[in-house]
N, C-alpha and C positions, 0 to 999 in steps of 0.2 A: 493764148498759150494753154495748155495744158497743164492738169493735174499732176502730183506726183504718184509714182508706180506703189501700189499699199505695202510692197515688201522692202522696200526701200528702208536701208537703217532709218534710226530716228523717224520714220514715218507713223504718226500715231492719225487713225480712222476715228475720227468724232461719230456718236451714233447717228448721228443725218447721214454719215457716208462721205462728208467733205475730210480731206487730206490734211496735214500741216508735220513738216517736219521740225521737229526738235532736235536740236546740236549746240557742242560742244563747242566753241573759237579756239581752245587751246589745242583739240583734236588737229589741227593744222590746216591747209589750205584742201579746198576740194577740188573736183576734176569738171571739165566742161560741162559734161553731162548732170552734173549736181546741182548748176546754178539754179537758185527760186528765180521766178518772176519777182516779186518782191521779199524783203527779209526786214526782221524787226531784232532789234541788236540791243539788250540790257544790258548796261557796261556804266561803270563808274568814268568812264572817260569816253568823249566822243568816237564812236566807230561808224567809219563809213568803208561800203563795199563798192564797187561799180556796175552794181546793180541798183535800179530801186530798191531805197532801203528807208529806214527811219532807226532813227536810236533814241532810246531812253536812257534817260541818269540813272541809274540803279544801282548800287554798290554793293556789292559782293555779301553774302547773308542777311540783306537788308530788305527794304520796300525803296518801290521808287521814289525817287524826289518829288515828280509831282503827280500824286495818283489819280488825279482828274486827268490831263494829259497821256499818261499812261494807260490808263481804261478808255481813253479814244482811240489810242493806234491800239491798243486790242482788237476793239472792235471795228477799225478799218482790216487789221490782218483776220478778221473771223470772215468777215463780209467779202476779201477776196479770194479765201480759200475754195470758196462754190466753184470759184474760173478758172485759178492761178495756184502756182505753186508757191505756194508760203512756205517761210522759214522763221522761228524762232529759234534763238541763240545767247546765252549767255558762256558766259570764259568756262565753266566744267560743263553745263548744260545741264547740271542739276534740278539746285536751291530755284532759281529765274525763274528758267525758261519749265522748269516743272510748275514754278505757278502760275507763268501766264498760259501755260498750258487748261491748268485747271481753271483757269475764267475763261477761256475759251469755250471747255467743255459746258459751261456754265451756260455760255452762250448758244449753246447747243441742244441747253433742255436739261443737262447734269444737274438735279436739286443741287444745292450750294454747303448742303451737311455731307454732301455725297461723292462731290468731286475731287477732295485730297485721294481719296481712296481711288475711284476712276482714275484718274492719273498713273498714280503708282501702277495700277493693273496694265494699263493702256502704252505706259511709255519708260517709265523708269522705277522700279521700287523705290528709292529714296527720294524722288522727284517730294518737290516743295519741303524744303529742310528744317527750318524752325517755325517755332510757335508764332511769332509775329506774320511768318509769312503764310501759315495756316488760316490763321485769323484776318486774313486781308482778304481769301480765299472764301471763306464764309461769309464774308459783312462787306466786301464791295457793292458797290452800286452798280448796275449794269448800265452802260449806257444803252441808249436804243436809239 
């Protein structure tokens, strides 16, 4: 499958050039043409799409419940965005999905003092919302 189009809402360009759309779930349902190959879903309560998906326990201005787990499907959705259209998403698309955005970025070569700020530029101003999720952004461990 194919990549997503760069102009594409929520379409934020890592500096490799690899795609990943970032979205909101409350924004409502999307259109055929929207669907990712795969999506990775932060939500305090089980979400599933009918598409390859994975969710995380994430709870709303928080960190994930288990951030070993979670820094894996990072880095499976970092590692299929080369092929596939990924999607990350939490319920506004903010606070989450702007941080797993910025481990991504991280993943990408983004120093780790430098990626809150990346983000914000790249995908959302207020992307990654509070201090703890700042700080999760700085001091994760990358898987490899």
């Amino acid at each position: 499958m194919e990549t997503w189009a760069a102009e594409r809402s929520g379409v934020v360009t890592l500096p490799s050039g690899r795609l990943v759309r970032g979205r909101g779930l409350r924004s409502g349902p999307i259109d055929d043409d929207e669907v990712p190959a795969f999506g990775l879903y932060l939500t305090s309560r089980v979400h599933q799409e009918s598409w390859p998906s994975q969710w995380i326990a994430w709870p709303d201005f928080r960190l994930p419940r288990e951030p070993l787990d979670a820094m894996a499907a990072l880095r499976e959705a970092y590692d299929r965005s080369l092929t596939e259209r990924v999607e990350i998403a939490c319920g506004g698309g903010t606070g989450r999905t702007g941080t797993a955005l910025a481990i991504l970025a991280r993943y990408d070569g983004v120093p780790a003092d430098e990626a809150v700020a990346w983000v914000r530029a790249a995908y959302r101003r207020g992307a990654v919302e509070t201090p703890w999720q700042r700080r999760f952004v700085l001091t994760a461990q990358l898987a490899l």
